[in-house]
Structures are given as C-alpha cells and as structure tokens.
N, C-alpha and C positions, 0 to 999 in steps of 0.2 A: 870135384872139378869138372868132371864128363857131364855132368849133369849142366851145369851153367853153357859151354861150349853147345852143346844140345838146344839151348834155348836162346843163346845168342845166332845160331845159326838159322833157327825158325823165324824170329824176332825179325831178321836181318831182310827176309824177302818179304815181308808182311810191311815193313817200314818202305820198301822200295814199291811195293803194290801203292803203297796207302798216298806214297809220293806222285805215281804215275799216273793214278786216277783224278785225284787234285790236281794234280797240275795240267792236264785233259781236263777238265771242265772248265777251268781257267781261262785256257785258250779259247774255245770255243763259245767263252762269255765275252772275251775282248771283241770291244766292236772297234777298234781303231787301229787297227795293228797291220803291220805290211804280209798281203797276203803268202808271200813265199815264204816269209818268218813263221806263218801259222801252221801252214804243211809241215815243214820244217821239221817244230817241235810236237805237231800232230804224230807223225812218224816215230820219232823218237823215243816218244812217252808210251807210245802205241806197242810199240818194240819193249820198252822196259817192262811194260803191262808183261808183256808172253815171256819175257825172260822172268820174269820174276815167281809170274802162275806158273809155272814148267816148274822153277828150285823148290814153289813149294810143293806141288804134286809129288816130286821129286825124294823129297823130306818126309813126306806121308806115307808113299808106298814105300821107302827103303825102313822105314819106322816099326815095321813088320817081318817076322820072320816067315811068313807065308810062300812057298813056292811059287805060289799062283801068281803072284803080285809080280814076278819075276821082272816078265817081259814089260809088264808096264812103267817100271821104275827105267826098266833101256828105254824104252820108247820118252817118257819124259827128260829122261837125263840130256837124251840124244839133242832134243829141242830145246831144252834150257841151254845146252851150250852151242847150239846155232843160233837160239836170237841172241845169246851175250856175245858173239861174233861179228853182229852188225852196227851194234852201237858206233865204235869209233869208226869203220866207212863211209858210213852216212855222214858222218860229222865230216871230215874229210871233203865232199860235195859242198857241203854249204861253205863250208870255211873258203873254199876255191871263189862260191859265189861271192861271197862279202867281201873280198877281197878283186873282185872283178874280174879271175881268171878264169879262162875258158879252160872246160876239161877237157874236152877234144885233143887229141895227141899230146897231152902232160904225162911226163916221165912219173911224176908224181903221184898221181894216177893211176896208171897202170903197174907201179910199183905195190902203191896197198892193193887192188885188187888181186895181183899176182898172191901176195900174201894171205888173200884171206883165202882165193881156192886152194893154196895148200894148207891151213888149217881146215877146212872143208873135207879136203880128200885123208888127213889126219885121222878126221872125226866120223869117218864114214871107218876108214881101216880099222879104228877102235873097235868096232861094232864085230868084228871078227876075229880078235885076237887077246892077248892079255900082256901087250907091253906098256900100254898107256894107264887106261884105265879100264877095270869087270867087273860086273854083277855075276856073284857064283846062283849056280839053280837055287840056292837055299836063300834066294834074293839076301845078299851082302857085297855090300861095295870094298872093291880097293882099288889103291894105285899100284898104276905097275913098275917096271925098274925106269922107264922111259917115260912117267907121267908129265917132268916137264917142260920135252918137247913140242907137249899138245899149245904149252903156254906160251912158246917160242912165236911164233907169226903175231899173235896178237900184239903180246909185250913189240914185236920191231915196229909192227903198224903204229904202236904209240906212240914211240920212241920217233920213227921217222915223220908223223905229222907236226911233235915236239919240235923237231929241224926244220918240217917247211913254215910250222908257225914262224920260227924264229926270222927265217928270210923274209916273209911279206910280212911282217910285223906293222912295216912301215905304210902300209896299205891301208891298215884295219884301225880301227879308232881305238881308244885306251881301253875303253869299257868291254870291246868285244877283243881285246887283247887278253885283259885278264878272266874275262867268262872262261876264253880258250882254255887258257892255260891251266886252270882250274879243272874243266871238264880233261884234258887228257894226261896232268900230272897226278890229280886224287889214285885213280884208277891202277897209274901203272907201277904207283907203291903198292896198293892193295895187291895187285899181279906177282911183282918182284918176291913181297912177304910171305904168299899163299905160294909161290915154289917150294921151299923151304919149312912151311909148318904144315903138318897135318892136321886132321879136325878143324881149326876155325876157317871158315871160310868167310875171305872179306871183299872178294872180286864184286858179288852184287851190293855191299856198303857203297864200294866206291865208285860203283857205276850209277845206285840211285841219287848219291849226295851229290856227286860231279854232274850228273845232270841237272839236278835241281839247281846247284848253283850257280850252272851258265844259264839257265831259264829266268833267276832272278836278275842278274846281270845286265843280257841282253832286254828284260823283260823292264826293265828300270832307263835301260837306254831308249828302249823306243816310246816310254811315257813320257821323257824326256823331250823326245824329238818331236812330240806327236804336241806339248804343251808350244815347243818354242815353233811349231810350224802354226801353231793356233796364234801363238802373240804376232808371228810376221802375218797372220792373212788380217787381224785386227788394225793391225799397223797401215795395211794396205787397202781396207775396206775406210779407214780413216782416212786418207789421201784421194781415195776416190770421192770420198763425202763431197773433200775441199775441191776438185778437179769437178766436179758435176753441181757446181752453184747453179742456183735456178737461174737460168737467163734472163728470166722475165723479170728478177731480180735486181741486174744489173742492170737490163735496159730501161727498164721504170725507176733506177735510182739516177741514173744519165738523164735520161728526159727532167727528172727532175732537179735538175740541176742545169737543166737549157734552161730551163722557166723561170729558174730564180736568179739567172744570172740578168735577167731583164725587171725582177719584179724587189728584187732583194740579192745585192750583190755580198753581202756580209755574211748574208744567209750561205749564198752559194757558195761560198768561200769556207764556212765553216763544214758544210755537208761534204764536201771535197776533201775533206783535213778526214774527216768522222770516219767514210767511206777507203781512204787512203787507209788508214789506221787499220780497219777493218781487213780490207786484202791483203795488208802485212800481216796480221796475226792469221789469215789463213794461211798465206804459204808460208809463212814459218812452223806449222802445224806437217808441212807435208815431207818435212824433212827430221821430224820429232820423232825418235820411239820412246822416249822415255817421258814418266810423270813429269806435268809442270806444275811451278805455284798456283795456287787459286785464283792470285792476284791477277795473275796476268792473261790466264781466262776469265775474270773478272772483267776487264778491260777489253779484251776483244769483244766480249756481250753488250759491254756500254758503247762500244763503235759501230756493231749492227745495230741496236737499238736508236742511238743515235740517228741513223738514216731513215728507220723506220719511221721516228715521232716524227723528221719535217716529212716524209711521204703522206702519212696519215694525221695530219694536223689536225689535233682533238678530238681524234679520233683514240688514238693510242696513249696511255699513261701508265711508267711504273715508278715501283719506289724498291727502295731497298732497304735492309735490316742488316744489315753485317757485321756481324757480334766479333768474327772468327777469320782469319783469310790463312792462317800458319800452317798450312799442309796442301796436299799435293795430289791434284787429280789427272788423270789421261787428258793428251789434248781436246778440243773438240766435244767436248763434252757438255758445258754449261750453254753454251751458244748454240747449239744444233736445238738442243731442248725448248729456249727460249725462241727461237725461228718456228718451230712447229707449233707452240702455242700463239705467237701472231698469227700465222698461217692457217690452222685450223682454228682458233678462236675469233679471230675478226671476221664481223659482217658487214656489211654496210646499211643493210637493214636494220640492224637492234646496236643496241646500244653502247657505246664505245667500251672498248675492252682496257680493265684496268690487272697490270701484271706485280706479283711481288715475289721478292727474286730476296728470300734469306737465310741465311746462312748462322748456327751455333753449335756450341762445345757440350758434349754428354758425359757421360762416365767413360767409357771407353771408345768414339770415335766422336767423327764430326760430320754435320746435319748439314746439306743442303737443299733448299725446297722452292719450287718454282710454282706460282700458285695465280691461277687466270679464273677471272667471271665469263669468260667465251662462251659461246656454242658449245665446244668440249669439241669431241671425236667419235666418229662409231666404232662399231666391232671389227665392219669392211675397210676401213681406211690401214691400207696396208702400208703406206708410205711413212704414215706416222708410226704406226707400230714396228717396221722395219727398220726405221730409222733407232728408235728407242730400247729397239734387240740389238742391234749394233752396238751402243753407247753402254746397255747394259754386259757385252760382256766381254769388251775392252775394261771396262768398272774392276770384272773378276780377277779377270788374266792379270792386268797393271799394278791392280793395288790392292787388291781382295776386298773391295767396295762392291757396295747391292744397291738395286734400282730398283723403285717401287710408282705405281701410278693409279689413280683409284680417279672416280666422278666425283665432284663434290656434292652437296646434296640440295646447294640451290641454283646449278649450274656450276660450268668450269670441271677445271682439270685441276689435278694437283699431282704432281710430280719431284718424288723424294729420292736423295739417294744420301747412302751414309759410307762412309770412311774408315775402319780404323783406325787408332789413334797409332800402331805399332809399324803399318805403312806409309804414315800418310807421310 
C-alpha cells in the first residue's frame, strides 16, 4: 500500500509540472487573447511551475536517507509551500479585476493578504521549531502536533474568496463563474482531506487540476468572445460596404436617368423601379446579421445589374444558370462580387463584357460562380482583393462557406464560393 501512496505522490507533481508547462506555451501561442488574461495565467502557471519543481525536488531529496541531503530537502520543502501559498491570492487580484473592483482599500483585500503573512510568518517559524512540521538530521519528514495550523490561512483564504465569489457573482459572467468556483472549491477539499490523512498528499492534485480547469473555462470564454467580436466587426465592415457606395455610382445612375427621361421615358421609369429595388436591398442589408435566402441576394444582384445594362448599353450582358436558390448565404455577398467584376472587367476599349452568374447542388454543399470575359484584375488592385477578403470571411464566420478566385485562361475572372449543405 506504501508503495502506491509513494508513487501517487511522485505522479501527482510531475502531472501538475506537465499541466503548467502546457498550458505556458498555450498562452503564449494564443495570438488573440486579452492581454491582462495572458499575464494572468502567465503568473499563475508560472507559479504552479516552482510549486510543483520544489514538491518534486522535495520528494527526491527526502527519498534518501543521506544526512547531507538534509538541509536541501528544508530549503525545497520551505519553497514548495511558499509558491502553493500564492496560488489563491493571485487569484483573488484578478477575480477583483473581472469583476471591475478596485483593489485599493477592499476589506477583502486586505483580509487574504493579512492571511497569507501569517501563513508566511508560520512558515518561516516552522523552520526553527518542531510543532508544525521537521526534517530530523537523518533527513526524515514528520508532522508535528500542530501541523494543521500551517493549513489554517490558506484553507480561510479559500474559504473567504468562496464568500466574496458568491457576492459579486452577479458581476462576472457564467462561464467565469464556474471557472472560479472550480479553481478555489477542487483545492480546498484536497486541503480539508490532507489535514486529516497522512502520506497522500492531494493539495498539488488540486491546485494543478483547479487550475487547469479555470484555464480551460475562461480560455473557451474568450474564444468565444474573440469569434462573436470577429462576426460583429464582419457585420460592421458589411454595413460600411453598403454606407460607402461609390458615388460615382449614384451620380452616373441619376444623370442617367436625366437623359432618359427626355430620350425614353419607360426606360427611365423602369431604371428608377431597378435602382429603387437596388437601395432597398442595400439598406435592408445594413440592419441584417444574419444569413439570408439566396433568392433575395439573387435579386438585389438583378437590381444593380439592371442599372448597369441601361448605363452600358451593349456594352454589358449576362445570363444566368440557377439550378439551386434553397439555402442561405451572408448578405452582400453575391452583388459586391458581381460590381467588382463590371468594375474591374469593363473597358471601353475591348470588347463588351459578357458575365455568368450560376449557381448548383454537389454532394455535400452548394456552388456559386460568377464567371467574366473582362480585363480580369492584378495583383495591386487592392480594392478588389479587399473587398473579396471581406466577403470571404463573413462566408466563414456566417455559414462556414469558402471563397475561391482564380484567372481564367483566356481572360476573365472566375469567382467560386461553396456552402455547406449542413449550414446553408
């Protein structure tokens, strides 16, 4: 039975190292993460690190009966239970932050701190006496009749964060509610149980597990926040599309529509309906966050284009293939596309630009393709490609759709994007 206890006790700081290190390089791969979150848990892991090297150094030199080894088993032991002293005050800091409290003159505060210099000054008296806990010259450990005292501060510091969690409860969000609670209830059973049993030690179990699992928690909350702050800036970068129409746009679809109300009043009547149609499915776009049917970006595409064909009379022609329209893309999508290919494909010099705009059903999603004989685009045309990173990755965020664009190979562009059948 000594024998297992022996090796669960070895087991126990090597799991907690193995945790601390991982989860340190984690953080410091996250590129998206709220900087004070990254010290934070920098700290803290940083911390589990030396408590954990100290329990095992600790375990190695007490593993021996050597004299010599005496002093260094005090000196490790001393440090392994001053960095497992700092875990829950740290925590304590941040939880004040997340919760928006200022630590400056908190009772609360000043209460764990009070607490932990006297586990401190505890753990310093230890070192000269044998009521807590002693290493005899023949390096072996015991507890003494008052060993747990030493556990006293720590366990109230838990215990009292437990209380102020529970008051600003209302403060903190669900998910860093239960991280908390997590991080300072694991631990202060492990505490409670290791008063009362000798040989197993589970104080570093449940300070490596309790960490780890507010790490995953909070670490799941802010991928969370960091995806739904990426959908609001797409949302917003899409409303700016519609709020930054090209001018030249409007005033050359007006002018054209001065001319025709002299040369073709039917005409101008109908380009007026086209164009109407047109700035209704843009502002209705601006108030959109969610997928719409195809159809009805369908139709906003056929209302710019519509303006288009009487601007460039025989100049511009498309057709359409629509196998498909039963699913659901981001607004702004099929008609920003369709503008960049008049845009960058029409010349006036070469040859009138012919566009086709088709849509079908695959095995598991569905194909949209916008396909021009134009000029095409260069490498530097950043407008177009900016535009196109935009659309591409509202496509992701929205509906886990992908966008693809390639030259064709006797001129023109072609520009794919495919759906999901599961989102769409």
């Amino acid at each position: 039975m000594n024998n297992y206890i022996e090796y669960f006790n070895f087991a126990s700081p090597v799991f907690g190292m193995t945790i601390a290190i991982l989860s340190i390089v984690l953080i410091l791969l996250l590129p998206h993460s709220e900087n004070a979150y990254r010290k934070y848990f920098l700290l803290i892991f940083s911390v589990l690190f030396f408590y954990t090297f100290f329990f095992i150094l600790t375990s190695v030199f007490l593993s021996t009966d050597k004299s010599e080894y005496t002093l260094l088993s005090k000196i490790a032991l001393f440090f392994e239970s001053f960095f497992s002293s700092l875990l829950v005050p740290i925590f304590s800091f941040y939880m004040l932050r997340c919760a928006l409290i200022s630590c400056r003159k908190n009772p609360f505060i000043y209460s764990v701190i009070i607490l932990l210099v006297i586990y401190l000054i505890l753990l310093v008296y230890t070192q000269f006496t044998t009521d807590i806990y002693y290493i005899t010259p023949d390096n072996r450990y015991y507890r003494g009749p008052y060993y747990a005292l030493l556990l006293v501060s720590p366990s109230l510091i838990m215990i009292l964060n437990i209380c102020y969690l529970y008051k600003i409860r209302t403060r903190l969000t669900v998910m860093q509610t239960i991280a908390f609670t997590c991080f300072l209830g694991i631990p202060l059973i492990c505490v409670i149980i290791q008063m009362f049993s000798f040989g197993i030690v589970l104080s570093v179990v449940g300070a490596s597990l309790s960490a780890f699992l507010m790490f995953m928690f909070i670490l799941k909350e802010q991928i969370d926040l960091f995806i739904e702050q990426n959908k609001i800036n797409a949302a917003q970068q899409a409303k700016i599309m519609v709020l930054e129409m090209r001018p030249h746009f409007i005033y050359n679809t007006m002018m054209s529509i001065y001319y025709l109300c002299k040369q073709d009043v039917e005409k101008a009547q109908q380009v007026i309906l086209d164009f109407s149609r047109y700035l209704r499915k843009n502002f209705s776009a601006i108030v959109s966050e969610e997928t719409v049917n195809f159809a009805d970006e369908l139709e906003h595409t056929k209302a710019y284009l519509a303006v288009e064909m009487t601007r460039f009379e025989g100049r511009l022609f498309v057709e359409y293939d629509i196998r498909s329209v039963s699913f659901r893309i981001p607004p702004l999508t099929l008609q920003p596309i369709v503008e960049n290919a008049v845009k960058h494909g029409l010349d006036p010099e070469e040859e009138p630009l012919h566009i086709i705009i088709s849509t079908k059903e695959i095995a598991d999603s569905y194909v949209i393709t916008v396909e021009d004989d134009g000029v095409g685009f260069t490498d530097n045309s950043t407008d177009y490609h900016g535009a196109l990173e935009n659309i591409s990755r509202r496509l992701k965020l929205m509906c886990n759709g992908q966008l693809f664009i390639s030259r064709k190979e006797k001129g023109g562009t072609l520009v794919t994007i495919e759906v999901p059948h599961q989102l769409s």
